[in-house]
N, CA, C and O atoms as a GROMACS GRO file, in nm:
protein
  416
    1UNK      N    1   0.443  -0.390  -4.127
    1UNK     CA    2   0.443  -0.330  -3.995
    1UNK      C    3   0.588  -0.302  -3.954
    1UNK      O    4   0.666  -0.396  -3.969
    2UNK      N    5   0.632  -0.193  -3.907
    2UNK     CA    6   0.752  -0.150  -3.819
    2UNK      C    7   0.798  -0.231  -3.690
    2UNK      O    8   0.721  -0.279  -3.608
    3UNK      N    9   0.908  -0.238  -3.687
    3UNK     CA   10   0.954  -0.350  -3.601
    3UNK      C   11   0.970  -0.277  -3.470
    3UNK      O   12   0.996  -0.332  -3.362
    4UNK      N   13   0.952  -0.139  -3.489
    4UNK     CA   14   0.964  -0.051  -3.363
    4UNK      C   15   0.882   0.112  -3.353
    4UNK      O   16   0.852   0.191  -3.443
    5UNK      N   17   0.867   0.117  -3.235
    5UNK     CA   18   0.783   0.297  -3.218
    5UNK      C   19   0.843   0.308  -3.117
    5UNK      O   20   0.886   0.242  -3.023
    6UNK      N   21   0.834   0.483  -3.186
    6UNK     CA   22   0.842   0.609  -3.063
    6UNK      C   23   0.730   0.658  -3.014
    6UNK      O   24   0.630   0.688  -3.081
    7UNK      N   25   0.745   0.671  -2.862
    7UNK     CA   26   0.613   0.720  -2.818
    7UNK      C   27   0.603   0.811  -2.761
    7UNK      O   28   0.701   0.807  -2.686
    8UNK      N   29   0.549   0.899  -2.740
    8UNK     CA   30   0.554   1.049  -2.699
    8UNK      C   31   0.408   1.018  -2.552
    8UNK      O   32   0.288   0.994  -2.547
    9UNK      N   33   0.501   1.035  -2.473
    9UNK     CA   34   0.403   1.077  -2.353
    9UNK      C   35   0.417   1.189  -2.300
    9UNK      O   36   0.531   1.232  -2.318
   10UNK      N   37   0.342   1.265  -2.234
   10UNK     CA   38   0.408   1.372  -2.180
   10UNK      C   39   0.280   1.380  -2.007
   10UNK      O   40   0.161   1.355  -1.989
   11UNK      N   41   0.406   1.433  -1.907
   11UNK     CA   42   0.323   1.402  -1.790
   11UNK      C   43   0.372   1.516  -1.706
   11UNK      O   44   0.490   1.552  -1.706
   12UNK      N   45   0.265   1.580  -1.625
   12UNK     CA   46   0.262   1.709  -1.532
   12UNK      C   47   0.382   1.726  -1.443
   12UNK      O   48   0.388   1.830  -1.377
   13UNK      N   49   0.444   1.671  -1.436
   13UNK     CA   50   0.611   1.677  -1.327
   13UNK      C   51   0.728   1.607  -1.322
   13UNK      O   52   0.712   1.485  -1.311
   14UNK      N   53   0.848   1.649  -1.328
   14UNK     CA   54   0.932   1.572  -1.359
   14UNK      C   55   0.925   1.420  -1.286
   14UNK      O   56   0.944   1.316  -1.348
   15UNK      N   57   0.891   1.428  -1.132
   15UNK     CA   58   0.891   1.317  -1.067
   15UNK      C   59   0.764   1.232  -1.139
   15UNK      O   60   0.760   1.119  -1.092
   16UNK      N   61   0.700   1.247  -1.202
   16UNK     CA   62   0.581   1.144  -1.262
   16UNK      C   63   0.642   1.112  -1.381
   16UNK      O   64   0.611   1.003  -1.429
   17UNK      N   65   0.710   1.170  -1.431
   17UNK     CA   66   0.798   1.145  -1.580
   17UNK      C   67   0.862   1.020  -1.539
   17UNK      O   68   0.857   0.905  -1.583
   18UNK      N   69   0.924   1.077  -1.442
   18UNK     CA   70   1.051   0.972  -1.433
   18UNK      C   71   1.018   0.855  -1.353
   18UNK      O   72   1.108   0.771  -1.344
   19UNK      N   73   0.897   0.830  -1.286
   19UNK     CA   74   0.859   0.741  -1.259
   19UNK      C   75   0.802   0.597  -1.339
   19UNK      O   76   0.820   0.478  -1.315
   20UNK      N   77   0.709   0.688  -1.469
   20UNK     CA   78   0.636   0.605  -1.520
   20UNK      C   79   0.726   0.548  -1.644
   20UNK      O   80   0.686   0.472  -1.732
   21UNK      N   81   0.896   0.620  -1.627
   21UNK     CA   82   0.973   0.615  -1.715
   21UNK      C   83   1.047   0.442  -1.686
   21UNK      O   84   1.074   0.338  -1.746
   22UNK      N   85   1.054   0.519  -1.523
   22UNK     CA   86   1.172   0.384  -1.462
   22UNK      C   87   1.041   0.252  -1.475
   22UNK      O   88   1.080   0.144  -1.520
   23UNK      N   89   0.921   0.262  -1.443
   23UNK     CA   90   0.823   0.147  -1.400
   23UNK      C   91   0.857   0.068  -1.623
   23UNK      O   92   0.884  -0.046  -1.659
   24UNK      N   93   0.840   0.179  -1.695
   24UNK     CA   94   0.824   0.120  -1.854
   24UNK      C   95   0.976   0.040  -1.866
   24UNK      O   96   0.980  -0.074  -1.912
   25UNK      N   97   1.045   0.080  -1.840
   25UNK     CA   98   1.221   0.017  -1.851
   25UNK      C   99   1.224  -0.066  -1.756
   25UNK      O  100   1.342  -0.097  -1.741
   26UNK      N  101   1.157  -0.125  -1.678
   26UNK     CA  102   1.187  -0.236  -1.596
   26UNK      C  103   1.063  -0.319  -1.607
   26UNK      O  104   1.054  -0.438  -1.577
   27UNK      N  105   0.992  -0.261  -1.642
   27UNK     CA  106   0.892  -0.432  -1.716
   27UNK      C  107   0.918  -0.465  -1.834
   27UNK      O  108   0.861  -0.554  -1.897
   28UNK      N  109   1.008  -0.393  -1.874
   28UNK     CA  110   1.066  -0.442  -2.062
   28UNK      C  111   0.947  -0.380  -2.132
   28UNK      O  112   0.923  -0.459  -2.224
   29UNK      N  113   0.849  -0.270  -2.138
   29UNK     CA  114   0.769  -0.262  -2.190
   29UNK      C  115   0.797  -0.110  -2.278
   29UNK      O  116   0.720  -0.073  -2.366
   30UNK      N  117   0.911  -0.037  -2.239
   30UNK     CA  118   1.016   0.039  -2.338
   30UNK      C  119   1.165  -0.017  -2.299
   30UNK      O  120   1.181  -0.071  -2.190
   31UNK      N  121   1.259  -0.005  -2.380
   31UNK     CA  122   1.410  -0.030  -2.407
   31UNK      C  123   1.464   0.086  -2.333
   31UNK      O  124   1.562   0.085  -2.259
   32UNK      N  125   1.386   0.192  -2.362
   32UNK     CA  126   1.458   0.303  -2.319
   32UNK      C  127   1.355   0.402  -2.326
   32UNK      O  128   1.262   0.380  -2.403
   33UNK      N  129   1.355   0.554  -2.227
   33UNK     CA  130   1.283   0.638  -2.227
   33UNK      C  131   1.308   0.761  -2.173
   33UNK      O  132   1.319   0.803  -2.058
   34UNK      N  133   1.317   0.819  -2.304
   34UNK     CA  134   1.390   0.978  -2.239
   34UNK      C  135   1.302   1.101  -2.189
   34UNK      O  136   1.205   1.140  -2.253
   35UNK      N  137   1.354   1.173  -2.041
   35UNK     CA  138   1.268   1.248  -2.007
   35UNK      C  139   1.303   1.426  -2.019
   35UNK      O  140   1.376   1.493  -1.946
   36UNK      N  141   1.232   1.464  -2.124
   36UNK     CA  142   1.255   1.596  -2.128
   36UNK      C  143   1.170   1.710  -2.069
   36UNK      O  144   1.049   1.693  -2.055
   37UNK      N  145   1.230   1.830  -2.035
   37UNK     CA  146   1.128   1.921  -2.020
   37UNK      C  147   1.201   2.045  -1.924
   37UNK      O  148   1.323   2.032  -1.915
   38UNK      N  149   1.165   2.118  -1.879
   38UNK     CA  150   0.988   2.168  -1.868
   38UNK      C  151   0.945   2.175  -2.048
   38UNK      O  152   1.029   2.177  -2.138
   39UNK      N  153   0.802   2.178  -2.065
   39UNK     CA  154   0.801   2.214  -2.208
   39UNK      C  155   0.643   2.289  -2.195
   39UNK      O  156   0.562   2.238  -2.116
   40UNK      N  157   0.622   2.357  -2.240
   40UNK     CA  158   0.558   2.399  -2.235
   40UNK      C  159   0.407   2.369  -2.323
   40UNK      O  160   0.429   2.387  -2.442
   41UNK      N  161   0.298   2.339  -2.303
   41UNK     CA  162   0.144   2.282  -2.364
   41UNK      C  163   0.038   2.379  -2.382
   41UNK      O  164   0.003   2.441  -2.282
   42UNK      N  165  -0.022   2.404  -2.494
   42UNK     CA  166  -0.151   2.509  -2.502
   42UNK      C  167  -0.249   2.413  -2.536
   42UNK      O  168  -0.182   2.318  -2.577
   43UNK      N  169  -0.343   2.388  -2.542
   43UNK     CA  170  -0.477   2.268  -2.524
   43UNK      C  171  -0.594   2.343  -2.507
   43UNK      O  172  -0.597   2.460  -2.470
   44UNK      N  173  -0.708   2.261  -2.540
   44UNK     CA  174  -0.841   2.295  -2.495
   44UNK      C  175  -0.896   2.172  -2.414
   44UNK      O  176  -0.884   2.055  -2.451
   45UNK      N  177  -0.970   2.223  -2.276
   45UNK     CA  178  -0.974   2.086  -2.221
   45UNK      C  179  -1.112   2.202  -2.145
   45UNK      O  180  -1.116   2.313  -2.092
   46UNK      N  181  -1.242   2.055  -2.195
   46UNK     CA  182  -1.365   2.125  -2.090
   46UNK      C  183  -1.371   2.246  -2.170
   46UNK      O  184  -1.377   2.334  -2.084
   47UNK      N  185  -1.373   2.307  -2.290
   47UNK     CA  186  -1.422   2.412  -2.353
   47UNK      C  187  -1.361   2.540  -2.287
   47UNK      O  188  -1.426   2.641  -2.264
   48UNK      N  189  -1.244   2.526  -2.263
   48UNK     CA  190  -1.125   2.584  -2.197
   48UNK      C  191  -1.025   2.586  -2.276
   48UNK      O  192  -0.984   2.486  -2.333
   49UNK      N  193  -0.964   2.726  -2.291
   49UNK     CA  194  -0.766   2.700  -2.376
   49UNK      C  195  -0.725   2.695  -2.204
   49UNK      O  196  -0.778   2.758  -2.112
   50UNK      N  197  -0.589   2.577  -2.200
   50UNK     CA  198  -0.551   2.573  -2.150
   50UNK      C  199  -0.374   2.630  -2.156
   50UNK      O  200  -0.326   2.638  -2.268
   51UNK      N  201  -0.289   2.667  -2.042
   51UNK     CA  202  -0.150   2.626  -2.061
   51UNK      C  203  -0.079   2.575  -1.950
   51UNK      O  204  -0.091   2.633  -1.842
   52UNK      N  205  -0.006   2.473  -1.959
   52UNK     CA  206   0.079   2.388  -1.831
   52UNK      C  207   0.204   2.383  -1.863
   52UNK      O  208   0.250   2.444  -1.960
   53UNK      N  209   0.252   2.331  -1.808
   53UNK     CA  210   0.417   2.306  -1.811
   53UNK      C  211   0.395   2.165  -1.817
   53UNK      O  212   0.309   2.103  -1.754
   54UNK      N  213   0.490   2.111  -1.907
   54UNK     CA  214   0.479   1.930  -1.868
   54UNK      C  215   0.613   1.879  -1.922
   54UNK      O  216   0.680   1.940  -2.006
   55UNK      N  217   0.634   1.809  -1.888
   55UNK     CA  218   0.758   1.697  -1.921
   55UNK      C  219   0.743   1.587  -2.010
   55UNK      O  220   0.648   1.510  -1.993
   56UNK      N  221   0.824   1.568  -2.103
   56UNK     CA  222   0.762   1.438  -2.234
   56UNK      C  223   0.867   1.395  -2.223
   56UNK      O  224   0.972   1.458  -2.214
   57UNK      N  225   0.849   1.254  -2.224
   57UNK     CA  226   0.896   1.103  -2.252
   57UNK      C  227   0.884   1.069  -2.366
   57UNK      O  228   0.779   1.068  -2.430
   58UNK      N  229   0.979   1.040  -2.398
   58UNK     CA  230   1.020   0.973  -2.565
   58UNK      C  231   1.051   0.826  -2.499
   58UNK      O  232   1.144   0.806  -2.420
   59UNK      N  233   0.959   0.730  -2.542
   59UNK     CA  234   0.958   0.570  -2.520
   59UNK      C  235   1.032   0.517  -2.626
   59UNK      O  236   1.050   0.611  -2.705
   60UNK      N  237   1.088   0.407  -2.673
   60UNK     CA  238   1.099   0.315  -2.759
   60UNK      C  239   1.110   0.177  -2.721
   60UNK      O  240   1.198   0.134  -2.647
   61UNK      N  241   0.986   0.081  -2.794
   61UNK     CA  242   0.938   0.011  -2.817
   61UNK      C  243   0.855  -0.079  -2.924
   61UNK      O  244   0.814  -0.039  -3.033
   62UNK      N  245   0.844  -0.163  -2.888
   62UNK     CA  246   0.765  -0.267  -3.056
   62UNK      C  247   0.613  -0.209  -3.020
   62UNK      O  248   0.560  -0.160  -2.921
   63UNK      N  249   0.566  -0.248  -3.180
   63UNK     CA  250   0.426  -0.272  -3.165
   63UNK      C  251   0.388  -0.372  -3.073
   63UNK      O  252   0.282  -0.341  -3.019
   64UNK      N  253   0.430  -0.472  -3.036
   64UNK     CA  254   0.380  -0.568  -2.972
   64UNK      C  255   0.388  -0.552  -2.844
   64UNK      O  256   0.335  -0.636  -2.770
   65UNK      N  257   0.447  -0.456  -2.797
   65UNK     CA  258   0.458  -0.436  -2.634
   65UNK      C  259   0.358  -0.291  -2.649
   65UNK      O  260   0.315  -0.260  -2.538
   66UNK      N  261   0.330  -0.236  -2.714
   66UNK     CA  262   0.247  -0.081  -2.719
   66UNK      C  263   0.115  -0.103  -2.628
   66UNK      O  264   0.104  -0.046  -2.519
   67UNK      N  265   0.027  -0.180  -2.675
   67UNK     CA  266  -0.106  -0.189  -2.543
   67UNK      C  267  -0.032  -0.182  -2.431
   67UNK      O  268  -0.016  -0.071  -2.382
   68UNK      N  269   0.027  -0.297  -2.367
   68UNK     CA  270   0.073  -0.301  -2.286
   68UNK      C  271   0.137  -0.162  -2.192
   68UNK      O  272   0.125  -0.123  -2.075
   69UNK      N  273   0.208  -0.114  -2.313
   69UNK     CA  274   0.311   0.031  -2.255
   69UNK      C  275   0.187   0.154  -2.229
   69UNK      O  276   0.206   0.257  -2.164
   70UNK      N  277   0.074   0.120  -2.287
   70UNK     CA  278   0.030   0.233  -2.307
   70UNK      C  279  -0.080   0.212  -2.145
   70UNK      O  280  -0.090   0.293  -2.053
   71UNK      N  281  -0.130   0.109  -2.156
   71UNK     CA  282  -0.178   0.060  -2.040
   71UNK      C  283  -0.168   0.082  -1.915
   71UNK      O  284  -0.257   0.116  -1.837
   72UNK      N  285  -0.026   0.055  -1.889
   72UNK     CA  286   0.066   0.094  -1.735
   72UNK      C  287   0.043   0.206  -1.738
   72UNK      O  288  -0.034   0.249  -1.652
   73UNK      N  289   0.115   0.319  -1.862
   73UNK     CA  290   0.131   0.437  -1.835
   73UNK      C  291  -0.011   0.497  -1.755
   73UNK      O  292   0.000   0.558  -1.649
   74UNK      N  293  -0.163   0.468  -1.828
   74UNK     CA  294  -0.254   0.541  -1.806
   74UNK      C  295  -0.275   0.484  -1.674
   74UNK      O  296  -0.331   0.562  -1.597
   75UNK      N  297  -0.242   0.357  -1.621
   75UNK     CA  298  -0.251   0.316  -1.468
   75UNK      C  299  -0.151   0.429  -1.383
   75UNK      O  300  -0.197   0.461  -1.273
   76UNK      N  301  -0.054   0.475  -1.411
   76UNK     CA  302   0.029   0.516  -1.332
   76UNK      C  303   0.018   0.664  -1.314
   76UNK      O  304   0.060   0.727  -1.217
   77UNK      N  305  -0.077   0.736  -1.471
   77UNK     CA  306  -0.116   0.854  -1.456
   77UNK      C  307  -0.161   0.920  -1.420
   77UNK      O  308  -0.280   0.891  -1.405
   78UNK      N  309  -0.115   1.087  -1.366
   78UNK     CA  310  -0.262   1.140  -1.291
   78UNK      C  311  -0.350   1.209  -1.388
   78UNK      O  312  -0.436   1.272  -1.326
   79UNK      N  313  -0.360   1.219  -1.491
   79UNK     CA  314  -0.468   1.243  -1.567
   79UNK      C  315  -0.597   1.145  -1.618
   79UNK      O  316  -0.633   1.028  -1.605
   80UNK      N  317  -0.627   1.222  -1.660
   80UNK     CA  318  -0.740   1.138  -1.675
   80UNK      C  319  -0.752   1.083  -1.837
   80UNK      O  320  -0.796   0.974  -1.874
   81UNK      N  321  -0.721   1.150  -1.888
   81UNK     CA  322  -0.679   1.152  -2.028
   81UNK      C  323  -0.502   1.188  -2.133
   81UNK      O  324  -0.464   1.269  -2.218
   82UNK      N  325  -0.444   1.071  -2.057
   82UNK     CA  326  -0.282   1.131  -2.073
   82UNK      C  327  -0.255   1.129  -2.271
   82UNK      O  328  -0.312   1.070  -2.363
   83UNK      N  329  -0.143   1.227  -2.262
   83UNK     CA  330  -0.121   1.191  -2.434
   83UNK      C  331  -0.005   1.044  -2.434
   83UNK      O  332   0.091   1.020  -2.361
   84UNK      N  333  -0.051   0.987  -2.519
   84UNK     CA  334   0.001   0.857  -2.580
   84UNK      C  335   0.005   0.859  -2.706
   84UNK      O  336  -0.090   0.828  -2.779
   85UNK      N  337   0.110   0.892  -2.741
   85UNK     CA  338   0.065   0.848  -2.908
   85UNK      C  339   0.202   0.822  -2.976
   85UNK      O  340   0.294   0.904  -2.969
   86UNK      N  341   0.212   0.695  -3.049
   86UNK     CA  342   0.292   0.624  -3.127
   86UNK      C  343   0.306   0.653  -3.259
   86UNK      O  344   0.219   0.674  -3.344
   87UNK      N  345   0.480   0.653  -3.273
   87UNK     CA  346   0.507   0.669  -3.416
   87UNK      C  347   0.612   0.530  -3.484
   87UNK      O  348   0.708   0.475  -3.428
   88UNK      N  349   0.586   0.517  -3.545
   88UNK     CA  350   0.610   0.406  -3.609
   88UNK      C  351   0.796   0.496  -3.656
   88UNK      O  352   0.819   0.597  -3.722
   89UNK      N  353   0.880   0.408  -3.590
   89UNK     CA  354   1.026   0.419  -3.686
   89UNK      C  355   1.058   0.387  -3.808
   89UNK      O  356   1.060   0.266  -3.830
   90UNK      N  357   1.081   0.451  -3.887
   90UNK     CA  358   1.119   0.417  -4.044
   90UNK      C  359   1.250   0.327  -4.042
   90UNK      O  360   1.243   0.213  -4.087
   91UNK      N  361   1.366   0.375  -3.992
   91UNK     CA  362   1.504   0.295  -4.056
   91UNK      C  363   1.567   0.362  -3.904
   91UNK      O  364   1.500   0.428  -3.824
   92UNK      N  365   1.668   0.335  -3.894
   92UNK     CA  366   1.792   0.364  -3.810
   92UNK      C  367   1.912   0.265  -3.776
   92UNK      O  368   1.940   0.168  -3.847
   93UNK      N  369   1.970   0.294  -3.676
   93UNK     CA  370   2.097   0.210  -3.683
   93UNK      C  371   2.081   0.047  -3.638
   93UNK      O  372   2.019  -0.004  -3.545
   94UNK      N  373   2.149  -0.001  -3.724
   94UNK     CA  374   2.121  -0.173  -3.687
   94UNK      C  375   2.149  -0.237  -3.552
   94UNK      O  376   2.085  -0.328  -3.501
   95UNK      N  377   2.266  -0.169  -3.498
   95UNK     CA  378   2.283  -0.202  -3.369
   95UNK      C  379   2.185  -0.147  -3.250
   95UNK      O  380   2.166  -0.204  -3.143
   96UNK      N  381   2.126  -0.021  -3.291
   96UNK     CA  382   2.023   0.010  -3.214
   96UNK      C  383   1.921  -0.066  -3.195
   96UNK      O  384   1.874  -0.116  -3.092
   97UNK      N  385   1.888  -0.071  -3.316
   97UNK     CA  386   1.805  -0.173  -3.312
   97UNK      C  387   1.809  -0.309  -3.288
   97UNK      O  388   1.700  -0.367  -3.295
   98UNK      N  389   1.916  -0.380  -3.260
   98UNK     CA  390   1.951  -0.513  -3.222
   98UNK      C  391   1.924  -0.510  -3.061
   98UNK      O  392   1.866  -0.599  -2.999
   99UNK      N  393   1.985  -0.374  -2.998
   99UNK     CA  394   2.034  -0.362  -2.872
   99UNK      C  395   1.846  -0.329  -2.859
   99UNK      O  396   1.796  -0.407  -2.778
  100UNK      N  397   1.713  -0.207  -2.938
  100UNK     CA  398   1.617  -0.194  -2.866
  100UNK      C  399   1.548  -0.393  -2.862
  100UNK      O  400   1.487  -0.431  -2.762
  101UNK      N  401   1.562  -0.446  -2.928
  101UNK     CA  402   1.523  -0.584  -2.944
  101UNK      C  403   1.555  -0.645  -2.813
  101UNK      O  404   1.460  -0.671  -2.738
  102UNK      N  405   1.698  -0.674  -2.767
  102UNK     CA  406   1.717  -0.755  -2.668
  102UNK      C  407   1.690  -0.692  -2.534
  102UNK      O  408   1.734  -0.756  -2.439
  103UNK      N  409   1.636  -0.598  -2.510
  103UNK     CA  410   1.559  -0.481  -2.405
  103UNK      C  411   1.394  -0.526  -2.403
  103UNK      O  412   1.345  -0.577  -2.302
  104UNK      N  413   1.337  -0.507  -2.491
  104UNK     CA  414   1.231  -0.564  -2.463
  104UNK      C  415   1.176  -0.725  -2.430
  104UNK      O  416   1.057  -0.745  -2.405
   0.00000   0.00000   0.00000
């Protein structure tokens, strides 16, 4: 198992980004979480193509905090079905990784 993931959320406005960004970095439940955007989304939702504008959050965090992270987020979301989805980190810098360790 990977000692760490990236998580890709992505949420309808910058102010919800950056909310559910600051709430994950202060329960220790990401180290860190970057908010990008506008970005643009094509989807099918309800037998519908959809397109929105949305903002994605790049999380980093352990497996062992992920329920947890993923949890809040969908508490804090206004969707009903937000994207969450985790990627497992292969390698990177040791100090990063020392420094995402003592963050969570």
């Amino acid at each position: 198992m990977t000692e760490f993931l990236q998580v890709m959320i992505t949420a309808g406005t910058r102010a919800e980004a950056e909310s559910i960004a600051r709430v994950l970095v202060e329960k220790r439940l990401a180290a860190c979480v970057q908010v990008s955007g506008p970005i643009t989304s094509v989807y099918r939702w309800q037998e519908k193509i959809e397109q929105s504008e949305e903002w994605k959050l790049t999380a980093k965090t352990s497996p062992a905090r992920f329920k947890e992270l993923a949890a809040q987020t969908s508490e804090l979301h206004s969707c009903d079905c937000p994207e969450i989805v985790a990627t497992a980190i292969s390698d990177g810098s040791k100090a990063y990784f020392e420094w995402l360790a003592e963050q969570l």
